[in-house]
C-alpha positions as CSV (number, residue, x, y, z in Angstrom):
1,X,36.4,38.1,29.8
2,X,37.7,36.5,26.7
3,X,35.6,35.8,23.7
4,X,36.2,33.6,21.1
5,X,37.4,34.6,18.0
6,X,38.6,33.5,14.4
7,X,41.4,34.7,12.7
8,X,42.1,33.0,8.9
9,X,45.4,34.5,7.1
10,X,47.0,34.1,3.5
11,X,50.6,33.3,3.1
12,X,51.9,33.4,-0.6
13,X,52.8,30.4,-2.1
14,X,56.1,31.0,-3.0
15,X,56.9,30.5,1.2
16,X,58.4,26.7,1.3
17,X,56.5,24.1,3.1
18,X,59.9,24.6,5.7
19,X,59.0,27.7,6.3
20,X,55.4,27.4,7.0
21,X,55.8,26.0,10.8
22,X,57.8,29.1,11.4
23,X,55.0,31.5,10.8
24,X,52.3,30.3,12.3
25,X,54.4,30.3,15.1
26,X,55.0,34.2,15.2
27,X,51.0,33.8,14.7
28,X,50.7,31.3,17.6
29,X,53.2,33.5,19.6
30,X,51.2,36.8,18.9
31,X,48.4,35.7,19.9
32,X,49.5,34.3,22.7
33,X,51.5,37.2,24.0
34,X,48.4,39.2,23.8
35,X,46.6,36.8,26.6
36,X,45.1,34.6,24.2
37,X,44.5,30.9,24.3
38,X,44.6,29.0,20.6
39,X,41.8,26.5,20.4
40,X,42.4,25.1,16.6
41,X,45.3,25.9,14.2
42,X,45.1,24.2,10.8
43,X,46.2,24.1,7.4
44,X,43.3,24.9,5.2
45,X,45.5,24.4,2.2
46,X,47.1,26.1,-0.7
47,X,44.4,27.4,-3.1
48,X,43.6,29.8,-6.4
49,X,43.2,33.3,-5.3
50,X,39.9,35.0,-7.6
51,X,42.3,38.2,-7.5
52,X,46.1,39.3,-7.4
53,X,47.1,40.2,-3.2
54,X,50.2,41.4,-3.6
55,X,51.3,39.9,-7.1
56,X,50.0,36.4,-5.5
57,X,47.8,34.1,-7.8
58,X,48.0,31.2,-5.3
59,X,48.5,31.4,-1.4
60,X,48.3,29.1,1.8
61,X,44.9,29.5,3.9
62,X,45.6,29.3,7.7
63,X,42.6,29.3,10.3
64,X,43.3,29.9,14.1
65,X,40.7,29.5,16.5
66,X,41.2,31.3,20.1
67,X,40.2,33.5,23.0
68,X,40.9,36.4,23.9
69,X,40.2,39.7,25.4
70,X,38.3,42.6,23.4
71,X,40.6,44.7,23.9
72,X,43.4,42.2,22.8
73,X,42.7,42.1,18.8
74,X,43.9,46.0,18.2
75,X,47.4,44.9,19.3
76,X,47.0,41.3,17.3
77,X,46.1,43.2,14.5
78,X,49.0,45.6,14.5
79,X,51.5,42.8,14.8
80,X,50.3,40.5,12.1
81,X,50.4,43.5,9.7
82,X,54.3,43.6,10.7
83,X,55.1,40.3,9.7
84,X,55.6,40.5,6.0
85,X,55.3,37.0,5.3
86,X,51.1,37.4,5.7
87,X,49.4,39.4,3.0
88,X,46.1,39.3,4.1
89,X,44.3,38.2,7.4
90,X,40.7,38.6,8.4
91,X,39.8,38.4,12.4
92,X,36.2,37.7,13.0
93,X,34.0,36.2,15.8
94,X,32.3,33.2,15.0
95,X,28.6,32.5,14.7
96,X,27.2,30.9,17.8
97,X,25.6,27.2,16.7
98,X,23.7,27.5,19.9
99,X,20.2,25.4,19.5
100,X,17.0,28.0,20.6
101,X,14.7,26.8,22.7
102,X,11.3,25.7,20.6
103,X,8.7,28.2,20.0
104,X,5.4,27.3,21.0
105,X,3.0,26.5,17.8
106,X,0.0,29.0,17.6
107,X,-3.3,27.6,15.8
108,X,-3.9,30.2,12.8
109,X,-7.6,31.5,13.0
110,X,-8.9,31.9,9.4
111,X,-10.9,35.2,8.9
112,X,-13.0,35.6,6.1
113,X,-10.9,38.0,3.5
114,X,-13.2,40.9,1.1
115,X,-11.7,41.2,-2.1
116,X,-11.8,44.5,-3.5
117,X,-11.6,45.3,-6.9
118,X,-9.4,48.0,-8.2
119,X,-10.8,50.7,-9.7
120,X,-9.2,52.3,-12.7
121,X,-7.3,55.4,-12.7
122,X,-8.4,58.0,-15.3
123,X,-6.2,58.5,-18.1
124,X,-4.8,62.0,-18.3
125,X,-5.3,63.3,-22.2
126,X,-2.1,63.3,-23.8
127,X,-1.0,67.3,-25.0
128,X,1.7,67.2,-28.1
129,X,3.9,69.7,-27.9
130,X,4.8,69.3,-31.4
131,X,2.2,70.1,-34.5
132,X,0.4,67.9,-35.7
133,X,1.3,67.2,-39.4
134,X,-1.6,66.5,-41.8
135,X,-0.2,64.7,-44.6
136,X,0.8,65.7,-47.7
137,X,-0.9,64.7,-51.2
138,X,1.3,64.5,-53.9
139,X,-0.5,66.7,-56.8
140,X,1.0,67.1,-60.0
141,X,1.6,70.1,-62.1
142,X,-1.2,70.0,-63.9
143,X,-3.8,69.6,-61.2
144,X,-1.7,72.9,-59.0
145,X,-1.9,75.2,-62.8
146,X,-5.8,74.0,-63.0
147,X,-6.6,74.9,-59.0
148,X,-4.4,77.6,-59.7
149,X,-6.5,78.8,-62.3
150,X,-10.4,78.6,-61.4
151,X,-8.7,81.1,-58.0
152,X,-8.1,83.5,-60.0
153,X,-11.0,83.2,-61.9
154,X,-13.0,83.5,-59.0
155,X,-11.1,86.5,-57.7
156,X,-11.8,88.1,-61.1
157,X,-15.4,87.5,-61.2
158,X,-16.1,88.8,-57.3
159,X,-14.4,92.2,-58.5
């Protein structure tokens, strides 16, 4: 049974527009040797590629439209990659614009809704791994020789 399918290919730019009608109809012919039937074949136009194919900045965009088997595209494949004139083609099967049948409307019920409030999550207590630092007090030399001082006076005395 043959299924529709779409095939778009690039031909570079530097092809002359004489030369055009000739590959599209190794295309058409492909495609047709293969049992399919060509429902559309256009001229897309030349456009800007966003990325070198094949040292190509600019290349024609051809869309073919057509039936065919399954198990036809494996061999259509194959022989568009021989012709050398194509540096890039895409085969895809196109998406059905068939109209579904209306759904029937169901009448929402509104139930009354219980908000629940979140309740916190304890807080772990936070371990340092690291020392705590108490801060340092700048004292000057006098004050250290006077501290300094009543310690050993009070070592003295005790003995």
């Amino acid at each position: 049974m043959n299924q529709p399918y779409e095939l778009l290919y690039l031909i570079p730019s530097q092809v002359t527009e004489e030369e055009l009608p000739e590959i599209t109809g190794k295309v058409a012919e492909v495609i047709q040797k293969q049992g399919g039937i060509i429902k559309y074949n256009a001229l897309w136009g030349k456009r800007r590629l966003n990325y070198q194919i094949k040292r190509n900045r600019q290349a024609y965009y051809w869309l073919v439209r057509y039936e065919a088997a399954a198990t036809a595209n494996p061999k259509i494949m194959r022989e568009l990659s021989l012709i050398s004139k194509i540096i890039r083609f895409l085969i895809t099967r196109p998406v059905t614009t068939e109209v579904l049948p209306e759904r029937k409307k169901v009448e929402m019920v509104s139930r009354p809704v219980s908000i629940v409030e979140p309740t916190p999550m304890p807080r772990k207590p936070t371990v340092s791994s690291r020392p705590v630092k108490e801060k340092e007090t700048k004292v000057s030399l006098e004050e250290l020789d006077r501290k300094l001082d009543e310690i050993l006076d009070d070592n003295n005395s005790e003995s």
